[in-house]
ZAMARGU-4260 file (C-alpha; in steps of 0.2 Angstrom, whole numbers, plus 5000, padded with zeros to 4 digits):
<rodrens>
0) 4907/5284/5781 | 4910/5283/5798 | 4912/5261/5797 | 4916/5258/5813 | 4903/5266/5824
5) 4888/5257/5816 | 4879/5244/5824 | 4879/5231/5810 | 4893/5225/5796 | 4878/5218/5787
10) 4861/5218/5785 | 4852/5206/5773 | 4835/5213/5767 | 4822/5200/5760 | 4829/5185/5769
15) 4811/5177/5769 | 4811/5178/5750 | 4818/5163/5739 | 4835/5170/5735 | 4836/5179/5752
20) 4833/5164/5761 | 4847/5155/5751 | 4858/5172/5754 | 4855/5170/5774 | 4860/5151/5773
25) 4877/5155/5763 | 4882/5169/5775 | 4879/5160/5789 | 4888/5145/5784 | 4902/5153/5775
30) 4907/5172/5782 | 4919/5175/5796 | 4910/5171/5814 | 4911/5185/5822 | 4903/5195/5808
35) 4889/5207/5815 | 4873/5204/5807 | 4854/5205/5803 | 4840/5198/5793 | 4827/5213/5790
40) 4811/5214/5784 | 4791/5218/5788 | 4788/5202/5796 | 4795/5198/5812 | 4788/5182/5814
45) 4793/5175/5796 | 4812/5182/5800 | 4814/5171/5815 | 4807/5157/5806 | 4822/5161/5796
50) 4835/5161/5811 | 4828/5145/5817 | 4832/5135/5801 | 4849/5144/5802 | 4850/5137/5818
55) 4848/5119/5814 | 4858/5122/5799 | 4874/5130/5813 | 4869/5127/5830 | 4887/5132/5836
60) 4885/5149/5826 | 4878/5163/5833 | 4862/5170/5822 | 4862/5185/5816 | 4849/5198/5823
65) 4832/5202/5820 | 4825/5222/5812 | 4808/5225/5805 | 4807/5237/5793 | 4793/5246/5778
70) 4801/5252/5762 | 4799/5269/5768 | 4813/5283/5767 | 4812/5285/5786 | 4814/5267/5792
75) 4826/5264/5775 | 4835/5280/5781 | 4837/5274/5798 | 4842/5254/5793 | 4854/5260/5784
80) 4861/5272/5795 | 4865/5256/5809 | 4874/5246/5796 | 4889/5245/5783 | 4883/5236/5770
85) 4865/5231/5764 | 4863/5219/5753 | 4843/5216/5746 | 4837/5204/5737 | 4819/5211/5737
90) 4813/5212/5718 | 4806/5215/5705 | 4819/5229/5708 | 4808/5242/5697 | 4795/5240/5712
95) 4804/5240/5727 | 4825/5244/5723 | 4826/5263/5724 | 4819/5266/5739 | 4833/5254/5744
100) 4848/5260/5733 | 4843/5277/5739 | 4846/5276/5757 | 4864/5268/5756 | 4867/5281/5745
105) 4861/5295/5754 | 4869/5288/5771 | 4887/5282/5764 | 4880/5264/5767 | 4889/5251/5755
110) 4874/5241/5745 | 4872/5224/5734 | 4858/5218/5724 | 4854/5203/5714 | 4844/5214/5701
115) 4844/5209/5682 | 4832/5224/5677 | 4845/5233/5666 | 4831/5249/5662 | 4830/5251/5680
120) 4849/5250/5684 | 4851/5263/5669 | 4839/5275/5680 | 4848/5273/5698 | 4869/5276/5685
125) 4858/5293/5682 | 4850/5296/5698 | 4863/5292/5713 | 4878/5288/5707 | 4887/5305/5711
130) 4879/5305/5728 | 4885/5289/5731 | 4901/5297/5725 | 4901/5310/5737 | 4897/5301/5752
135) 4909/5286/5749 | 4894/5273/5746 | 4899/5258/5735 | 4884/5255/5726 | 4885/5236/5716
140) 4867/5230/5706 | 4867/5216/5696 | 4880/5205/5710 | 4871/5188/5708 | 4870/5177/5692
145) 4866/5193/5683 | 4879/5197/5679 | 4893/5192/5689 | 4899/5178/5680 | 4899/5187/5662
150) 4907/5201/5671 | 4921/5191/5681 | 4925/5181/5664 | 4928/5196/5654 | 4937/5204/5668
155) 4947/5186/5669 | 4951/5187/5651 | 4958/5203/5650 | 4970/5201/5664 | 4976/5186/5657
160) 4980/5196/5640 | 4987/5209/5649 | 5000/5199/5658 | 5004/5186/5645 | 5005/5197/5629
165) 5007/5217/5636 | 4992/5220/5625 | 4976/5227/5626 | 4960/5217/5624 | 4951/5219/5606
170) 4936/5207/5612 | 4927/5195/5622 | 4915/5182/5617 | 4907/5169/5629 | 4893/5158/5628
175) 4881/5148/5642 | 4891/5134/5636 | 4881/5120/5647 | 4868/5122/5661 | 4856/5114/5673
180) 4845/5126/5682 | 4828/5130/5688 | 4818/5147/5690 | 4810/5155/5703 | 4793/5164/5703
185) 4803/5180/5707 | 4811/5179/5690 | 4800/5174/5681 | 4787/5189/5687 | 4799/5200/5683
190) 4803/5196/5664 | 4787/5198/5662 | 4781/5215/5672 | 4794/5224/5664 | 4786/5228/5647
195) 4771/5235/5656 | 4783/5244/5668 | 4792/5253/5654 | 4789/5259/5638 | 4798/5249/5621
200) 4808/5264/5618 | 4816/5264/5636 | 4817/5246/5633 | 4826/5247/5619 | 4837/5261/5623
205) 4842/5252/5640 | 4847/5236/5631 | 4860/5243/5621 | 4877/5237/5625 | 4886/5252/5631
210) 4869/5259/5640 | 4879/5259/5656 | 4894/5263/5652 | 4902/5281/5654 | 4912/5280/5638
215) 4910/5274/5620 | 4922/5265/5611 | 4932/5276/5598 | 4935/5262/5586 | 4922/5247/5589
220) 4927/5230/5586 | 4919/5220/5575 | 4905/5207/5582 | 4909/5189/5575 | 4903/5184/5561
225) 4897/5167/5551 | 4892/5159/5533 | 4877/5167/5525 | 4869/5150/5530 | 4869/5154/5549
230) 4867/5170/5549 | 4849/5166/5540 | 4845/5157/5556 | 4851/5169/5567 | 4866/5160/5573
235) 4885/5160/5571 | 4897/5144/5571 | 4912/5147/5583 | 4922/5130/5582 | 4932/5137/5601
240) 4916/5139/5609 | 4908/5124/5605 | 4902/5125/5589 | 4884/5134/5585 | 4879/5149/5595
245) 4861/5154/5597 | 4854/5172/5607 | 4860/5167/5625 | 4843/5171/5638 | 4855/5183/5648
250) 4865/5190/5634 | 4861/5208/5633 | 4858/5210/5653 | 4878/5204/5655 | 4884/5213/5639
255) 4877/5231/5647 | 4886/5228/5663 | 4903/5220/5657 | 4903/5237/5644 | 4901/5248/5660
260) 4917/5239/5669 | 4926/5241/5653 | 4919/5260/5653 | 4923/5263/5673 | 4942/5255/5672
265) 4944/5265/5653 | 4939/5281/5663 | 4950/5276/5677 | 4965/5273/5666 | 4964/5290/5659
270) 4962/5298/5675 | 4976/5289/5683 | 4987/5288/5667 | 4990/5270/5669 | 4982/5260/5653
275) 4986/5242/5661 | 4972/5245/5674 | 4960/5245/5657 | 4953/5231/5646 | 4960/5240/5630
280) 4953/5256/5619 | 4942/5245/5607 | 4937/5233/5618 | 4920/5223/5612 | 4908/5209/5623
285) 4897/5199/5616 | 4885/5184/5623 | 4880/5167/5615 | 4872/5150/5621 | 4879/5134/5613
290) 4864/5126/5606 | 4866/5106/5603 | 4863/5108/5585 | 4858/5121/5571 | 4838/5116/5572
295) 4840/5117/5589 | 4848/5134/5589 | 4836/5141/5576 | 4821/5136/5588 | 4827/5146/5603
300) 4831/5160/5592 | 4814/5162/5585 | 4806/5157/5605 | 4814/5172/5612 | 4809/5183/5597
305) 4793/5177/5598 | 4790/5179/5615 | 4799/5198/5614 | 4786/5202/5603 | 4772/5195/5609
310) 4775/5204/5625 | 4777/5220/5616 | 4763/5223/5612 | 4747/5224/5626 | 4733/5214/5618
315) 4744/5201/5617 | 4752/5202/5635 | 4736/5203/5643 | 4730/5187/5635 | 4747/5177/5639
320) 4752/5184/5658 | 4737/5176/5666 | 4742/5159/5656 | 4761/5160/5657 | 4757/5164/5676
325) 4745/5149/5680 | 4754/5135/5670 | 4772/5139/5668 | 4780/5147/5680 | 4783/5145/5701
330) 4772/5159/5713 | 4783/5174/5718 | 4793/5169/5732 | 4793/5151/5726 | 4807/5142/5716
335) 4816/5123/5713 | 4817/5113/5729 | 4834/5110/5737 | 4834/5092/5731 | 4832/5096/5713
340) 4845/5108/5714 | 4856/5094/5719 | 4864/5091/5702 | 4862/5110/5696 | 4877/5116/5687
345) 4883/5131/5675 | 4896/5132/5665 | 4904/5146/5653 | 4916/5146/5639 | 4926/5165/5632
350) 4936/5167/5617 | 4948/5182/5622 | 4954/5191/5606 | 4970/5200/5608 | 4970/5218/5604
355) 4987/5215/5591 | 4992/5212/5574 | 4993/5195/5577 | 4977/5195/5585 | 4983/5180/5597
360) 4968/5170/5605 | 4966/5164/5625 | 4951/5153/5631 | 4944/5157/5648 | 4931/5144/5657
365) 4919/5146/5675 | 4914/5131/5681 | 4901/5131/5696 | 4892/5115/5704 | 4877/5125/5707
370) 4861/5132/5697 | 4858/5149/5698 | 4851/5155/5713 | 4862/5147/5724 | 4876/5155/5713
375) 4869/5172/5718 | 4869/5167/5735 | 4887/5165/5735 | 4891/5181/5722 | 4882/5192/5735
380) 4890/5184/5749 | 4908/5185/5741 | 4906/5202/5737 | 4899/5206/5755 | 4915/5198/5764
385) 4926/5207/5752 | 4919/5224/5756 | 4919/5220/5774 | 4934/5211/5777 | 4947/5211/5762
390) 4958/5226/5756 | 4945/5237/5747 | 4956/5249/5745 | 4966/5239/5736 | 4952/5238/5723
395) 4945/5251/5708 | 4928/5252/5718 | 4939/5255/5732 | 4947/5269/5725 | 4935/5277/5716
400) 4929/5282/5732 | 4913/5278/5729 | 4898/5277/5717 | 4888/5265/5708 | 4900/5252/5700
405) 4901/5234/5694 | 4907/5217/5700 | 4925/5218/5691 | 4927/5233/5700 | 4933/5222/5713
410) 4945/5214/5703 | 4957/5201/5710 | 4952/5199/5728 | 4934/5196/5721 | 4939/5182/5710
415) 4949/5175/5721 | 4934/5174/5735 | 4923/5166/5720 | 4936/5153/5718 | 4936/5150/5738
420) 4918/5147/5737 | 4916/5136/5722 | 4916/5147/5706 | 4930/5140/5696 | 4938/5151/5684
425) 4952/5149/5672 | 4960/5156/5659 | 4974/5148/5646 | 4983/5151/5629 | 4968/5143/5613
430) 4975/5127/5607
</rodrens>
């Protein structure tokens, strides 16, 4: 990719949108400067609405540019062509991402999304990751709150394992251990447009947890396991994460993408020769929420069953998406206001599991003082600065060369960037 000749660094599609808009503010305030940028989108008039909030908000700052653009091959082809890096946070994804993904691919233009759909990630691995390969394109989905943070915990952990004990990592389990967040009308449209997008098997195919990954496991740890009791109930009592554990809302979206990392550095490691660049042969990853009690716990599990299966079937979805749509969720493009995202805040526990006799334990935390949209404002930003301005060579993604990878493909420098911005992660011996 010839970098340097391009007119842009950056280009930021879907800044009018709810998350886009959040993702212009946190460049703006937070990249280098003198980085060369633009806001894209059909709308001219809506994107220097966004430049004049941007303006107020940095007066000193000069705002980035200005490109209209329709999601056709042409203009995508063109766009991309004029930047280095595109990052879009127009969703849902299975409508409007290939198109997208396509042309950065195609034209050796670095890309980030903010995507959660996991059956539609599953379709671009299979569609454009060796032309990404081939042209040099580093192509990260899921770079926002799905799934950064599970991905960067895991990748945390393992390190940790590996410089403290010299041993592989057997497994990984974290849970949503405490949150305070609202939803947009982007995400909710999409959780429930997917099941008439694709069919269950796809569904169900997609959401398995090494879906994504280029490799299977020869010898697959075991998932942990509880009294007869809570398993009954569908839950599991881990006294190191907090006690009882209940289906975590983004559970198999993170478990598919933190099983691709492990499959990317496992395919690396026996490429290169080098098994300390891996998470460990028998590596496993699995996802919780902390529920405040075991009646508590047993009601989410059966909500989130309940609702799976009333959206399975079409009867049943038609009647609910019209109800669901006028009395529980925001309209697309909406989302909470930046006053009740004041007090936002998540925060994740992990049990690491040594890949040794002894089976020695670590505990790795994230902390972040924000809900999670703004979160993906600063994952997407991070990542972007990184790519742009930090040692990417340095990096996995870096030296694959190119192709559709994951967040912990950045490794280090990408963790150290969330910590800069106010993603706290640490990671310590279990007491």
């Amino acid at each position: 990719m010839a970098e340097q000749s391009r007119e842009y660094e950056l280009i930021l599609l879907g800044a009018t949108g709810y998350t886009g808009k959040l993702t212009a503010e946190w460049i703006s305030a937070n990249l280098p400067t003198d980085l060369k940028w633009a806001i894209a989108g059909r709308n001219a008039k809506k994107l220097q609405a966004v430049i004049d909030e941007l303006a107020q908000q940095s007066p000193t700052r000069k705002q980035p540019s200005i490109e209209t653009v329709e999601l056709q091959k042409d203009q995508l082809d063109t766009l991309a062509k004029k930047t280095r890096l595109i990052i879009t946070t127009v969703g849902p994804y299975m409508f409007y991402g290939e198109p997208v993904l396509a042309a950065c691919a195609e034209n050796g233009t670095h890309y980030l999304d903010c995507t959660g759909e996991t059956p539609w990630h599953v379709d671009m691995i299979e569609k454009y990751h060796e032309t990404a390969r081939r042209t040099g394109a580093i192509i990260i989905p899921q770079c926002g709150l799905d799934s950064v943070l599970a991905d960067m915990l895991a990748f945390a952990v393992s390190r940790y394992i590996k410089k403290t004990l010299n041993a592989p990592t057997l497994s990984v389990t974290m849970t949503l251990y405490d949150v305070k967040a609202g939803m947009s009308g982007g995400t909710a449209s999409t959780a429930i447009n997917i099941f008439d997008h694709y069919p269950l098997k796809k569904l169900g195919e997609s959401m398995k947890p090494f879906a994504m990954s280029p490799l299977r496991p020869s010898n697959l740890s075991k998932t942990p396991k509880s009294s007869l009791f809570y398993r009954l109930l569908g839950l599991l009592n881990i006294p190191e994460l907090g006690g009882v554990q209940t289906v975590g809302p983004m559970a198999a979206i993170d478990t598919s993408q933190v099983h691709r990392s492990w499959g990317l550095y496992e395919a690396r490691a026996k490429e290169r020769g080098s098994p300390a660049l891996a998470y460990g042969p028998n590596f496993r990853f699995t996802e919780y929420m902390r529920a405040k009690s075991v009646l508590a716990g047993a009601l989410v599990r059966f909500g989130f069953g309940l609702f799976g299966v009333l959206m399975a079937f079409p009867l049943t979805r038609m009647i609910l998406k019209p109800l669901i749509k006028k009395f529980l969720i925001p309209a697309p493009g909406e989302g909470p206001s930046k006053e009740s995202m004041k007090n936002d805040f998540v925060s994740y526990k992990a049990l690491g599991v040594a890949d040794t006799e002894k089976k020695e334990k670590v505990m790795g935390k994230l902390d972040c003082a924000h809900g999670g949209y703004m979160i993906t404002a600063m994952t997407l930003s991070a990542a972007a600065d990184l790519i742009l301005r930090g040692d990417l060579g340095a990096t996995e993604a870096g030296r694959m060369g190119g192709g559709l990878t994951t967040p912990a493909m950045l490794g280090e420098q990408y963790l150290d960037r969330l910590q800069e911005f106010g993603i706290k992660v640490s990671v310590g011996p279990s007491n």
